[in-house]
Structure formats: C-alpha cells, structure tokens
N, C-alpha and C positions, 0 to 999 in steps of 0.2 A: 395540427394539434400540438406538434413537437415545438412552435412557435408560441403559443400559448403558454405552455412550462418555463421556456427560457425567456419572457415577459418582464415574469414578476418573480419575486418570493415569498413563500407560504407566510401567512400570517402570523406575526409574532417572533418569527426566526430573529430578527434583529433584538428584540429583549433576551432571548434567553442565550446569546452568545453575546450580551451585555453584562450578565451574570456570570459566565464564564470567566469575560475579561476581566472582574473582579477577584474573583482567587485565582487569576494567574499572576495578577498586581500585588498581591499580598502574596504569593509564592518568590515573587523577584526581590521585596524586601524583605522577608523571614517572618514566619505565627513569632517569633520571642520579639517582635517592633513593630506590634499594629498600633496606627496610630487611629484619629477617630475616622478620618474617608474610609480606609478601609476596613474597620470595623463596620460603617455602615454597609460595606460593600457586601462582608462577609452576612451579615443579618439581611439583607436585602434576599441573599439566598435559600437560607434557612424560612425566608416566608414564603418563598414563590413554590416551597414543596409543602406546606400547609396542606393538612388532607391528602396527601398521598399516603402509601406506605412508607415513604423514608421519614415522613413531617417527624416522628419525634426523636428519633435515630441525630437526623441532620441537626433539627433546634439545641438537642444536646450537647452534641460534639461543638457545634461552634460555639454555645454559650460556656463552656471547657477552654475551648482555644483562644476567647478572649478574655479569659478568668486566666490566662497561665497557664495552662495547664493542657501540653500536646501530648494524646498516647499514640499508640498503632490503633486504637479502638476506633479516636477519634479523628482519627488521618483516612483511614477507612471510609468513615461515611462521608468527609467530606470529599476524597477523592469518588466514592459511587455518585455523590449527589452530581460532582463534576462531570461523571462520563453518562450521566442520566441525561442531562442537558443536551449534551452534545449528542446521545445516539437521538433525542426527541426530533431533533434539528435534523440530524441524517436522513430518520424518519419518512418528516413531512417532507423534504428536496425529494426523495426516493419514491414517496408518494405520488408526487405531482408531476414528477418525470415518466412514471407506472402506466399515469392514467393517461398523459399523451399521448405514451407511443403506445397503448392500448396494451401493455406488458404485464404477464400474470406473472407471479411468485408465489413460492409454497410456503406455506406454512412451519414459522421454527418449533421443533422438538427438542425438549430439556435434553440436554446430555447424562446419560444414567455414569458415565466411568469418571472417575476424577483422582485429582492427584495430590499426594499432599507428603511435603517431606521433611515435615516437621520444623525439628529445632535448625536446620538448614534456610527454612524460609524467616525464620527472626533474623540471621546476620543480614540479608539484604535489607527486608522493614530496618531493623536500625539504624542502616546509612541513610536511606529514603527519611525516614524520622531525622537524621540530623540536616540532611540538606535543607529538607521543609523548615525546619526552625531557623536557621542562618543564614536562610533566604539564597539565591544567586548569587544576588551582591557578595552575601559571607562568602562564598568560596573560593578557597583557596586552594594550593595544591596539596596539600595534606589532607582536607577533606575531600579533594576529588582521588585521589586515590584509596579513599576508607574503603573502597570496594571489593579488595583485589580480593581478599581473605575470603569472603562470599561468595565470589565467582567464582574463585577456584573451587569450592568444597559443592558449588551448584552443577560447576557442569563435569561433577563427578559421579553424578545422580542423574541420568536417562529422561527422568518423566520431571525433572526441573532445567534442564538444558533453554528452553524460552527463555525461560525468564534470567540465567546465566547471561546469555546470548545480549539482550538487552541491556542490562545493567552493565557488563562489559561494555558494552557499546558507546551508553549514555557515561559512563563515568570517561572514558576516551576523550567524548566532546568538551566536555566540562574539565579534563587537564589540559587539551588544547585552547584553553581560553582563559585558564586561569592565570593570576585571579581575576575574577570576572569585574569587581568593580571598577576595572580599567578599562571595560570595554565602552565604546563609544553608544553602541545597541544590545541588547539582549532579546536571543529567541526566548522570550515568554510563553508564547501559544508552543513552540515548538517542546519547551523543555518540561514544559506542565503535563505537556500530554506523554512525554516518557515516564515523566515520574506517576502520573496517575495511573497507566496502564501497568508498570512494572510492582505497584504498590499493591494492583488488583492480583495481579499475579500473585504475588507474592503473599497472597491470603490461603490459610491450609485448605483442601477440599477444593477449591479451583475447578470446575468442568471440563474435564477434555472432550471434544467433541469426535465419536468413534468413525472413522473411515468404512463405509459399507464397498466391498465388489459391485462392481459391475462390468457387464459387458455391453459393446455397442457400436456406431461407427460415429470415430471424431472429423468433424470437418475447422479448420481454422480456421478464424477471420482474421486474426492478425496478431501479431507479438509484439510486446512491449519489452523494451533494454533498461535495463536497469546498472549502468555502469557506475561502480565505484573505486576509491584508488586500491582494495581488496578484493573484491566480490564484482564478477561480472556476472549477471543472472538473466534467463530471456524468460518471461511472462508471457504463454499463447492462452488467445481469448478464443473458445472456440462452442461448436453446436455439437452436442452429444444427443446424436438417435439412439434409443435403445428401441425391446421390441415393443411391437402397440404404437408403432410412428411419435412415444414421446420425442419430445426435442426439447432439449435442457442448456440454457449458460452454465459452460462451465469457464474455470484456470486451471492449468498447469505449467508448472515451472521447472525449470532447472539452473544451476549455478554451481560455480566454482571461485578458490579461491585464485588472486593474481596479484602480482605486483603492480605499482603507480606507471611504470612502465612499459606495462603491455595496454595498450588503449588501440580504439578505434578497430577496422575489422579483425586485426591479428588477436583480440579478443574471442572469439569464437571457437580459436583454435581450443582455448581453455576448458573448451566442453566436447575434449576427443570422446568422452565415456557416453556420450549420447549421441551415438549416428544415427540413430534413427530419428529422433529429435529435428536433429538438422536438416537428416534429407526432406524429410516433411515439409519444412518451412522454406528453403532451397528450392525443392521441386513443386511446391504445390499441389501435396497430396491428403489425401485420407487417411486416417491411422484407424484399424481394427485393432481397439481393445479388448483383454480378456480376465475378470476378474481382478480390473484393477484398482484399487480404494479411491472413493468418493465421500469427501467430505459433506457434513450437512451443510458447510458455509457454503458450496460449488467448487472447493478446489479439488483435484483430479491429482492423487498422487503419481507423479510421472514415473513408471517402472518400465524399460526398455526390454526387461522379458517378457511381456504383457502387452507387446506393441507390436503391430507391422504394419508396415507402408500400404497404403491402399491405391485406389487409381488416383488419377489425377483429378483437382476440383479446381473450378472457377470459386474467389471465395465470396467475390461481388457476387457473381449469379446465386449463393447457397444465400445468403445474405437477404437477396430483394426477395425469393422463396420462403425462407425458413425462418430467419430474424425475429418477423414481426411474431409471430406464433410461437416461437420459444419461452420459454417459463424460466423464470431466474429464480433461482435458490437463496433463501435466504441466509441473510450476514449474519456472521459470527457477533454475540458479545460485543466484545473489543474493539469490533472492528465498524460497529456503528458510530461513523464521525464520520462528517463531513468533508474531511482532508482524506479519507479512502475513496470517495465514491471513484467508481471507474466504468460507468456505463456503456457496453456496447451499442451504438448506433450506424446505420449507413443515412447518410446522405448526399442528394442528389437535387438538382435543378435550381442550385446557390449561385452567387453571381461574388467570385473573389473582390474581395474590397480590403487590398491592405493587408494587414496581421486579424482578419475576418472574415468569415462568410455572410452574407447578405440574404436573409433568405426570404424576402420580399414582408411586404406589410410595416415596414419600419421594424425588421428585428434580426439584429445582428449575433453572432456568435466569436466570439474570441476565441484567437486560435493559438496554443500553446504550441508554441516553436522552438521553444526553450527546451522541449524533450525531445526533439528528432537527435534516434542516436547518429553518435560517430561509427556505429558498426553495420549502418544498415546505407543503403542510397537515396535513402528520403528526404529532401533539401526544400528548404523555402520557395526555391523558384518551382520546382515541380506542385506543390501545394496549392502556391498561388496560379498555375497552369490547370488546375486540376477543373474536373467535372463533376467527380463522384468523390466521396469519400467515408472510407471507412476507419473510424475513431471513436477514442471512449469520452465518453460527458465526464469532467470534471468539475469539480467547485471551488472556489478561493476567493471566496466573498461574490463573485459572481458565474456565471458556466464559463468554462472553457472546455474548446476541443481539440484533443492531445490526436495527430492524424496519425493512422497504424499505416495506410495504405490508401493508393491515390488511383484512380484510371483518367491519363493527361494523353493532350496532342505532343507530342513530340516532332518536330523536321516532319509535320502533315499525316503523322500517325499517329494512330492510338495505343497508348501502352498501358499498363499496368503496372505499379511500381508499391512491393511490400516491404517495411521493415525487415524479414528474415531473409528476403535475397540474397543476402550476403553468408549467408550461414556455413554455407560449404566453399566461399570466397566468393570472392569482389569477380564481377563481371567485367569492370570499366577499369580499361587498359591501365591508367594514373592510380587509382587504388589497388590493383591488384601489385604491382610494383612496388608500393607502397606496403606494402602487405606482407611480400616475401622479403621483402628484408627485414618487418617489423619478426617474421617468423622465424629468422635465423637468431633472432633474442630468444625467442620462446624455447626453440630446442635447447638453444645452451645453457637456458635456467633449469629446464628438465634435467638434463643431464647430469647440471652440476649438485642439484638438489638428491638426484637417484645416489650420484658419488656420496652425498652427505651421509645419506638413509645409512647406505651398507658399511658404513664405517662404523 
C-alpha cells in the first residue's frame, strides 16, 4: 500500500504549488514593479479561491496590490491565501500517505488561548511590509537590517519570542546575502515561506496552541540532528502509551546554543542539561513520563523532572508492534507545508539500489543522505548494507527518506545502528579520539564563558 502513496501525487498538487510559485516570483521582484506576467500570476490566484471563504478577502487585496496600493491588510490575505495553498497540498500528501500506511489521526481543535502584543507586532509587519514591496532583489543591507529595532523590543515580551526568534533569523539570512541582486540564485520558496509564516505571526490574536499533561510510557524510534553553526538540537520521534493501551506519535526535542566550532559528536556534549535525554537515546530505553505537556500539534514538551529512564526497548521490534496502530496528532497551522512533512515509517524487505530503496513493483524511494548527521554513526555504506529501516517520509517535490536508524550485516553480523548512539559518546575507537580532543574546546569555552559571566 506504502508503494501506492509514493507512485503518484494527489491530484492537482502540481497547480496549486503553480500558484504558489507565482507570489514567490512577484515577492523576488517587489508588489511596487509588477509587471503584466505577474500580475497575471497574482489574479490567477485570487481566482482559484473563488467561492471559498477567503474569495473576497484575496480578490481584494490583490486588486489593491496591483492598484498601488500595499497595507498589512492586504499582505495578510495574500500571505493566508499563500499558506492556504500550501497546507491544501500538505493535506492531500498527508492524506494519501494516511491512507497507505492505514494511519489514523485526530482531529484538530481550535486553540482557545492566544496572544497578542500589540503595537509590538506593527514594528516587525512594517519591515515584512517593506521587504514585500522592494522585493529580494531591493535588498540591501540597510533594509536587512530594519529589523533589529523589532526584535529587540519582541523578544522582550515572553508570548512574542517566536516570532522575535524568526524575524532575527530571517533578517540574519538576508544580511548575509545582501545585496541580493548580486546573487547568482535566490531562495524564493525558501524566503516566502519565512516571510509568510512570520507575517502570520505577526497578526494580533495569533493562537497559541495550550500544552495538556500527560502521563505515560515513551518508547523511541529514532532522533533526528539538527546541526547548525549556533544551535545544535536532537529531534526524538517516538510512540506515547498512555492508559487504555492509546498509542500516540509523538516529538520531542532539545537544543542548545554552540559555536561553528563545535561540530560532529563533540556536539552532544552541549546538551550536558539533559542526561536523561541522552541516556535514553545512548542506551535504548523507555522514558516514564509524568505530567509532562503535550501539544495538540504532538510535540512532547521535553522536562527532564518529568522523566525517568525505563527498561530497555528494541525500537525495530516497538516499531513492527505498535507503528502501524499509532494515531498521529494533528499539525499545527503553520506547520501544514509540505517542506515539514516528517513521517514516521519502518521499512523492511527493500532491495538497496544506489541513493534508494527498491521496493519491488517498479517503485523506488529516494533516500536523503544529505541529512545523516555528523554526530551520530549513520553513514551511507551502513544504509546502503541495511535490511530494515527506520526513517521519516519526506517531500521536496518528490518522497524522500531521511534514515533514523538501520539493522545491517556487519563482518556476518547483525547489528543495529541509531542516530543517538553517540549521545553519551562515540563508540568507534577513530570518533571517540576525535571527540575528546574536539571536547577539550568545549570545556575551555565553558570555562572561559563562566570567566565572562562573573565578571
């Protein structure tokens, strides 16, 4: 069935990430110099929500933004109508992926709490308003910096720190590149999608979605790394029993800040504040939580007083058990696009073909090797040795699968090999060496940093 889903794609997916690519094209050269293509692109859009509830919202704003005339009103809708699009699209992949692996999901509930912080949220809409109009192209490093002023006074406010977080972020990319009309290529898809999520944010009354307790036992299928030249963060994908034998997907995460470098396993070190975290992933255990916040999207706020080690689990064996009959919780808002999907799957009885798996009947799956981190022992030849695997369904204009964790022949034996192996160090004699000398940087940044504090 799982070959059926990864076949084809849902009908229609190609027109409306067609529309898409239109206001990301007219976001690259600025709403103040649409010429008539993209004008047409822009109207092309405004029809294809005909008869929805956005149809007069959208016909509006864009009949405004090709009159002259850009507000935050009309930036609004065309950024909704933009992320309309793209969660339809998350959707129907999410759908069709559902119905193969015969995978239920619950039902999303509004969020009743929300946030809003006022005259705080117009400085970042401002910048967002000026990028939109001057396009990519325009930017220079004066308007990539307009942001700072925003950011500071956002993440001095608690319940607007996201949206700080990001617009820090995105205005960082955009000085490292400025001015952009010098660049050879421009992230379009990438830099639409900051500006559209941060633009949403940045709308007063926003939803925050409340964390409920729970208590239960977590089993992990596997972690994903997420290294950057700042931020090293481990992502565990794992099955939450609570009582009534539910079984639920969920995430939880942890991260810290780091320097450019500390890379590869001496990264891990950076998350001394979560040993329980680690041993978990390390030893291949169970975690009994108690009362610890669940989001309605399925992220698993990680609290390490709220945590203890359980026995030990196979996460293949909880996997070919429990997987198939787990319920996934649905996506947040925001986070319906196609470029999040991150589906837990196992698979087994594929015949390695290359940078793919083969899974009989003429249908292949591409295998993202471009994410195997440098902090774990997961490497292409083990992948391409492998029998089983446990990894998430991604999408980038087709499936890919991003491998968490392998069970290979190794010298005539069977092994098992996870991403978070390494979490309490490198097993393998050449990384671990590697390691403790990358470790002897780590303390003396420590160190020198604590020197900093107390002065």
């Amino acid at each position: 069935m799982l070959a059926d889903a990864l076949r084809g794609v849902p009908d229609r997916l190609d027109e409306a990430l067609s529309l898409v690519d239109g206001v990301d094209d007219a976001l690259v050269h600025g709403l103040a110099r649409i010429d008539e293509e993209r004008a047409a692109a822009l109207e092309s859009l405004a029809a294809a929500f005909a008869g929805s509830p956005l149809a007069d919202r959208v016909a509006d704003a864009i009949g405004k933004i090709l009159a002259g005339t850009v507000t935050d009103e009309h930036l609004a809708a065309l950024a909704g109508a933009r992320a309309a699009l793209l969660g339809a699209a998350h959707d129907a992949l999410v759908s069709s992926l559902d119905t193969a692996l015969g995978r239920s999901r619950q039902a999303s509930a509004p969020a009743a709490s929300t946030t809003d912080s006022g005259h705080l949220l117009a400085g970042g809409r401002s910048w967002l308003r000026e990028l939109a109009i001057a396009g990519w192209r325009g930017v220079d490093h004066e308007l990539a910096g307009g942001a700072a002023q925003a950011v500071q006074s956002l993440l001095a406010t608690p319940g607007a720190r996201r949206l700080a977080v990001l617009l820090d972020g995105f205005a960082a990319e955009l000085r490292a590149a400025a001015p952009v009309a010098t660049l050879p290529r421009i992230p379009a898809r990438r830099w639409a999608d900051l500006w559209t999520r941060a633009l949403l944010l940045a709308q007063g009354g926003y939803p925050v979605p409340p964390a409920t307790p729970v208590d239960g036992r977590l089993v992990v299928l596997g972690v994903d790394l997420h290294e950057h030249p700042t931020v090293f963060r481990a992502q565990a994908h794992a099955l939450l029993e609570t009582s009534g034998g539910r079984v639920r997907l969920v995430r939880t995460s942890v991260a810290a800040a780091k320097v450019d470098t500390i890379s590869g396993p001496s990264a891990w070190r950076m998350l001394g504040a979560f040993p329980i975290f680690r041993a978990v992933l390390a030893e291949r255990r169970t975690v009994e939580v108690s009362g610890m916040g669940l989001t309605p999207g399925g992220d698993l706020i990680w609290d390490e007083s709220r945590a203890a080690a359980g026995e030990p689990a196979d996460p293949f064996a909880a996997a070919r058990v429990r997987l198939g009959a787990a319920a996934a919780l649905p996506v947040d808002v925001l986070d319906r696009h196609p470029a999040v999907l991150a589906e837990p799957v196992l698979l087994e009885g594929y015949r390695p073909a290359g940078e793919a798996f083969d899974l009989g009947g003429g249908v292949t799956v591409a295998l993202d090797l471009a994410r195997l981190p440098a902090a774990g022992p997961l490497t292409p030849a083990l992948v391409a040795s492998s029998t089983a695997c446990l990894g998430l369904l991604r999408w980038d204009g087709r499936w890919l699968l991003q491998p968490l964790a392998v069970q290979a022949v190794v010298k005539k034996k069977p092994v098992a090999v996870h991403g978070g192996d390494w979490a309490l160090g490198p097993a393998d004699a050449k990384a671990a060496k590697a390691e403790a000398a990358a470790g002897t940087a780590v303390d003396v940044l420590r160190e020198r940093a604590g020197r900093l504090l107390r002065k």
